[in-house]
Every structure is written in C-alpha cells, then in structure tokens.
C-alpha positions as CSV (number, residue, x, y, z in Angstrom):
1,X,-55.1,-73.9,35.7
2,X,-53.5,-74.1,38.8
3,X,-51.1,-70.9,39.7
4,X,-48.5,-71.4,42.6
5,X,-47.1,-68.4,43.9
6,X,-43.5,-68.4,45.7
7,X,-41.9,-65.3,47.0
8,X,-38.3,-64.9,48.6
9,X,-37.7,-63.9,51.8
10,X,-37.4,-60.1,51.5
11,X,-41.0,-60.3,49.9
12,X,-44.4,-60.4,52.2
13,X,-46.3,-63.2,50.9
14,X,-49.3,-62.0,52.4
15,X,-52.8,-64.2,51.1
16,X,-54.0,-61.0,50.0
17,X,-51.0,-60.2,46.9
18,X,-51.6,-64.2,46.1
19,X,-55.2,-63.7,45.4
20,X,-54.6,-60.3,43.6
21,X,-51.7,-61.5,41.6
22,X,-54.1,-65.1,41.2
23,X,-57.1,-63.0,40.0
24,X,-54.6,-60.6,37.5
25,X,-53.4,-63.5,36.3
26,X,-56.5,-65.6,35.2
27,X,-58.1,-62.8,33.9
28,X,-55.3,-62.4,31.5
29,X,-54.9,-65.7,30.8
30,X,-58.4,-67.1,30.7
31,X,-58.3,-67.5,27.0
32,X,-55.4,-70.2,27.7
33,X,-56.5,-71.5,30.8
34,X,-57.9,-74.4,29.1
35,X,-54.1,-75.4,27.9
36,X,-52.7,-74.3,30.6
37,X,-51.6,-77.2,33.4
38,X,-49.8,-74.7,36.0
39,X,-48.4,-71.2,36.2
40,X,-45.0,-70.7,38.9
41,X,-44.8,-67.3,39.7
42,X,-41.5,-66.4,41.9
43,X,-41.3,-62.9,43.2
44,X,-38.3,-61.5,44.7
45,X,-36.8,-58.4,46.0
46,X,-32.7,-58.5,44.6
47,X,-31.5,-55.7,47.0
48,X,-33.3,-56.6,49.8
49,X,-33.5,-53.4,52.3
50,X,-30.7,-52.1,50.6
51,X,-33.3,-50.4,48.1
52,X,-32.1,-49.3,44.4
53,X,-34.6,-49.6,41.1
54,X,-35.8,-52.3,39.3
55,X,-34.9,-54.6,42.1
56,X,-38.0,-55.8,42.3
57,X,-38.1,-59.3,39.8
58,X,-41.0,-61.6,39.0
59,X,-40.6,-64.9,36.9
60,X,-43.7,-66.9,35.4
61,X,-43.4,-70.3,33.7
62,X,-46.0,-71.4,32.1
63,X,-47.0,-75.3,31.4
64,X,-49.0,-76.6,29.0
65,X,-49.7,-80.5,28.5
66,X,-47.7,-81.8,25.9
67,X,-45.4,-78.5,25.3
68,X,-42.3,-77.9,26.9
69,X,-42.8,-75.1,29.8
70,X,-42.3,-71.4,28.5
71,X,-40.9,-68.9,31.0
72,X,-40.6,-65.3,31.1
73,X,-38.9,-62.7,33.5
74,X,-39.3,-58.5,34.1
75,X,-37.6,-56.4,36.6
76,X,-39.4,-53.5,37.5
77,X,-39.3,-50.8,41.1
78,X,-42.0,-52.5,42.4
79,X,-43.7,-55.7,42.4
80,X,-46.8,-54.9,41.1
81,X,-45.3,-53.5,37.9
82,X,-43.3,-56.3,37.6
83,X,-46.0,-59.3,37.9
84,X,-47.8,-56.3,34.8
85,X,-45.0,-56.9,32.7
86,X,-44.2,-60.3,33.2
87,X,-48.5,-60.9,32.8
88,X,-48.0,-59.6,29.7
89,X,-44.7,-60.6,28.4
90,X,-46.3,-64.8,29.2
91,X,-49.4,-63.7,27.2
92,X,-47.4,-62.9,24.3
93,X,-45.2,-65.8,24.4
94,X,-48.4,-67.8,24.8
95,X,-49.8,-66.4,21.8
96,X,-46.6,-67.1,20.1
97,X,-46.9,-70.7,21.1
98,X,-49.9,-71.9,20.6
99,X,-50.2,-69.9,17.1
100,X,-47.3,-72.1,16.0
101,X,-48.8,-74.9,17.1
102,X,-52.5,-74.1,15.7
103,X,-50.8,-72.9,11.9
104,X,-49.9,-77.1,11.6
C-alpha cells in the first residue's frame, strides 16, 4: 500500500508528520492493506494565518484494485485531529466496502 501525502502551502510538510501520519495510517489500515493499491492524503490549512477553528482539513482517498476510489474528508482545529478522524472515518468506509463486496 503505497500512501502519498500532499500538503498546501500554509501546511509544513516536514518528513517527520509524513512518517507519523504514514505509520498512523498503516497501522489502522493494515487489515486492508492487502486491497489497498494507494492512499492520497491532502492536508490543508483553509485560513491560513488568519487562524479560526476547524480550519485545519485532511482528505484521504482510498484505492483498491478493481473498486472505484472511496474518499473521505474531516475538518478539525488541528491537523493531527483531523488525519484521527479522517483515519477513522476511511476505516469505516472501508469496512463498508469490502463487507458489501465479501456478502456476494
């Protein structure tokens, strides 16, 4: 499973938040990760400097071979709490998806 991070340019995409956001992310999805062609994370900060909450967005769209790509989004203060919810939010849909696809 290959996970490509991208980040705007009002986000720091420092190596280090890659391979922390990378490591949070096949740890949650290891159960998948055999399905699982690619993950696109995009992170970006909506305000910029102007600061406000929930500003902070991360998107993940997940592909699988054969299965059209599933996406989810989550705003959230920071971006840490956002990649959390949108982690768990793909796992879910995941679940959903491959369920489907196993009840046939």
């Amino acid at each position: 499973m290959l996970i490509q991070i991208n980040t705007d340019k009002n986000i720091e995409g420092h190596q280090r938040l890659e391979e922390y956001f990378t490591e949070q992310l096949q740890n949650s999805l290891k159960k998948y990760e055999d399905r699982i062609t690619r993950l696109e994370v995009h992170l970006s900060d909506e305000n910029s400097t102007k600061g406000g909450g929930n500003d902070k967005k991360c998107t993940i769209e997940a592909r699988a071979a054969g299965l059209k790509p599933v996406g989810v989004a989550s705003q959230a203060d920071t971006i840490e709490k956002a990649i959390v919810e949108a982690t768990n939010k793909i796992k879910s849909a995941l679940e959903s998806t491959f369920g489907k696809i196993n009840a046939y």
